[in-house]
C-alpha positions, 0 to 999 in steps of 0.5 A: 393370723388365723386364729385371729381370723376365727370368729366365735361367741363371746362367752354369757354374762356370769349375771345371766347364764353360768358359764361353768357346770359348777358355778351353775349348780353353786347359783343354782342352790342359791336361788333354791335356797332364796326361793324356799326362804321367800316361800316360808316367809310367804307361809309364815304371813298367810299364818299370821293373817289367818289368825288375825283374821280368826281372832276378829272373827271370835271376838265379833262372835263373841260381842254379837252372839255371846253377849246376854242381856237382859230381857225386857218385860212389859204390859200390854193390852190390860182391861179392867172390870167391876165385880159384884158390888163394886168393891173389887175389880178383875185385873186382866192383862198381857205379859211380854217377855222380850229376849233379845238374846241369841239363846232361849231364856227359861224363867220361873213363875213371879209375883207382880204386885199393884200399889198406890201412889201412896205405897198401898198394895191394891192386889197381886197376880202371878206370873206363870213360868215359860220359856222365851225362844232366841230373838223372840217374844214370849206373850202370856195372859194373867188376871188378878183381884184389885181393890178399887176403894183407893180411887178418888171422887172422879174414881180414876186411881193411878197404880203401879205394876211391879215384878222381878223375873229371874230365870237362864239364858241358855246359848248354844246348848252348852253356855248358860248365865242367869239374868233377870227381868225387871218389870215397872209400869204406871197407870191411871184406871178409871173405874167408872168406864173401866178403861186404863189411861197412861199405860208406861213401862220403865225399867230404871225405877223398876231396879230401884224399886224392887230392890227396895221390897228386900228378903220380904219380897222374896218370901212374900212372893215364895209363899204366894205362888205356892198357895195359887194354882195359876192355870198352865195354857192360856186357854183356861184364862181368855174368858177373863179377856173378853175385850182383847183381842188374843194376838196371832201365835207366833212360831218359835225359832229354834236353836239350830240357827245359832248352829247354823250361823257359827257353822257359816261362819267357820265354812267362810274362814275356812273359804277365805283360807282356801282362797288366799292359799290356792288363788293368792299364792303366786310361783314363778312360771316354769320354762322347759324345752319341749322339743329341739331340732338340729339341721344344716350340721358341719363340724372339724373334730380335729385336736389342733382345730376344733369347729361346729356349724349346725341351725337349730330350732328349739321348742319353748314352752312357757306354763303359767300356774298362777290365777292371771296372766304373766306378762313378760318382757324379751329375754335370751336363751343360750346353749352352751358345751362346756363352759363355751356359749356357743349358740345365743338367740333372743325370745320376745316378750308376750303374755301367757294366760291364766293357768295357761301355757305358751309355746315360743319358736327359736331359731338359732345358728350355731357358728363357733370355732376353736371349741376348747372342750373335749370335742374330739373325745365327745364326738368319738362318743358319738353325742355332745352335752349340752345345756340350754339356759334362758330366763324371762322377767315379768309380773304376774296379775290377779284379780286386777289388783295383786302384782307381783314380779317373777323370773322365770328361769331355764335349766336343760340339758341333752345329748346331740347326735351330729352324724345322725342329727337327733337330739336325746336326752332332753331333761329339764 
């Protein structure tokens, strides 16, 4: 009849809190292990989003940045004035070298040639080398003898201009590939007002007609550059450009913006890396035991009836490491001595902030009897181990758009002084 008087806590759920210390280190390397399994998973796909995210980068790189064209030339600005008796004619113009590229594009010197309509080469002037900056346009004057004796009654003569610029485009300081430019354009010169009419540049018949000239081109034009003494600085050909006016001088832009921009782009995917790893990584919150007070205690160490009457008040800390809030629902917290629960109290749920910690305060009364432990041995010992468990479910919120659900779980132990009611020992 008496023993089935005695009231006593029924034993935790095996689910939630251990009921043993070996079943509570079995369970608790299973979750280790389950743990370090999910974070090398979580490692491995941050990995393998990196190297997505690095191979869409290069290969954007590589189709913006690494890819050469072809620059573009054209005629602009071209004059014509009568010589002497009328038979010649000075030919003035300016060249523009386009280059759309991002890496300066060094050409040598060419020969342009002006023909007829009928295929009659009516003169010839040289393009001087130069060097074209990365995005930028390279602006030079040239002058040149043409016969006007092709023109007709009215004297309007339509004419053809044509050359082939060969030269590099140099990228980055290290990658060079060779392009040329090809130049075709027509025109209708009136000689008798000395205006120029009609003036277009295609670069469709400019292929095709230049590959038509053959070897004899290239000799051709070999042989002429080297007999001309084409003058280097434009100054020395304005005199010839008395009805143009020169147009404003541009600053190249330099190479180093092409360093500057693959360096960006390595700084923003090392950013992101960081910013994936640090801020997107999410870990469960940590629950430990701050502090544990022990009052109103009363207790049999007797063999035959073992009992143990005490309030305790338990400090609970809950610290979020994560970057946002953990949301958690109610949960428990239980003390055990040995394998028996002997104390339970429930923890209402809350919210911790950001990179935050919050402390609970439980109350628990602890009313047991018939306690099968070792009690009379631990209390001639002077202390008594126990453990505190508790676990917390929730889910954590980054940036308004990751969610993720977490558990976090408590694991302590310490040593309590009945006769002196302190508690020692705490470790989590």
């Amino acid at each position: 009849m008496a023993d089935s008087k005695q009231q006593g806590y029924p034993l935790a759920p095996a689910t939630i809190l251990p009921r043993s210390d070996e079943e509570s280190a079995r369970n608790y390397q299973s979750s280790e292990q389950a743990m370090k399994k999910k974070k090398r998973m979580k490692c491995l796909a941050y990995l393998a989003v990196f190297f997505v995210l690095q191979t869409i980068v290069i290969a954007v790189f590589s189709v913006v940045f690494l890819r050469v064209k072809s620059p573009k030339v054209r005629l602009e600005q071209v004059t014509i004035a009568n010589i002497g008796n009328g038979n010649t004619a000075s030919f003035s113009a300016q060249v523009t070298v386009k280059n759309t590229n991002y890496g300066r594009y060094k050409f040598d010197g060419s020969l342009a040639t002006i023909t007829s309509g009928n295929g009659v080469v009516l003169g010839r002037f040289a393009i001087p080398e130069a060097r074209a900056g990365a995005r930028s346009t390279k602006r030079m004057y040239v002058v040149g003898d043409l016969s006007p004796t092709a023109a007709d009654s009215n004297g309007n003569l339509a004419v053809s201009v044509a050359a082939n610029v060969r030269g590099k485009v140099e990228l980055l300081k290290v990658m060079k590939r060779k392009k040329s430019a090809d130049l075709f354009c027509t025109m209708t010169i009136n000689f008798p007002n000395n205006s120029v009419q009609n003036l277009v540049c295609k670069e469709t018949k400019a292929r095709r007609y230049i590959d038509n000239m053959g070897e004899e081109r290239e000799e051709e034009e070999e042989s002429y550059l080297k007999s001309q003494k084409y003058p280097k600085s434009d100054e020395t050909i304005k005199p010839y450009m008395n009805n143009i006016i020169p147009p404003p001088k541009r600053k190249e832009t330099s190479n180093k913006c092409f360093v500057y921009i693959l360096s960006l782009i390595v700084l923003l995917s090392i950013v992101f890396l960081i910013f994936g790893l640090v801020v997107l990584r999410i870990t469960a919150p940590t629950i430990r035991l701050s502090s544990v007070t022990i009052n109103n205690v009363s207790y049999n160490s007797s063999r035959e009836v073992a009992s143990l009457n005490m309030s305790v008040v338990a400090e609970i800390r809950v610290q979020n490491k994560n970057f946002g809030p953990f949301n958690f629902g109610e949960g428990s917290t239980a003390f055990l001595y040995g394998n028996t629960t002997i104390g339970v109290a429930n923890i209402h749920g809350g919210r911790v902030g950001s990179r935050r910690h919050e402390g609970i305060s439980v109350t628990m009364d602890v009313v047991h009897s018939n306690i099968i432990a070792n009690f009379s041995e631990d209390f001639d010992s002077g202390s008594l181990k126990v453990m505190g468990f508790a676990e917390l479910r929730g889910e954590i919120h980054v940036m308004n758009i990751i969610n993720r659900r977490r558990t976090a779980v408590m694991n302590c132990s310490m040593d309590l002084n009945l006769t002196s009611q302190a508690v020692r020992n705490l470790l989590c």
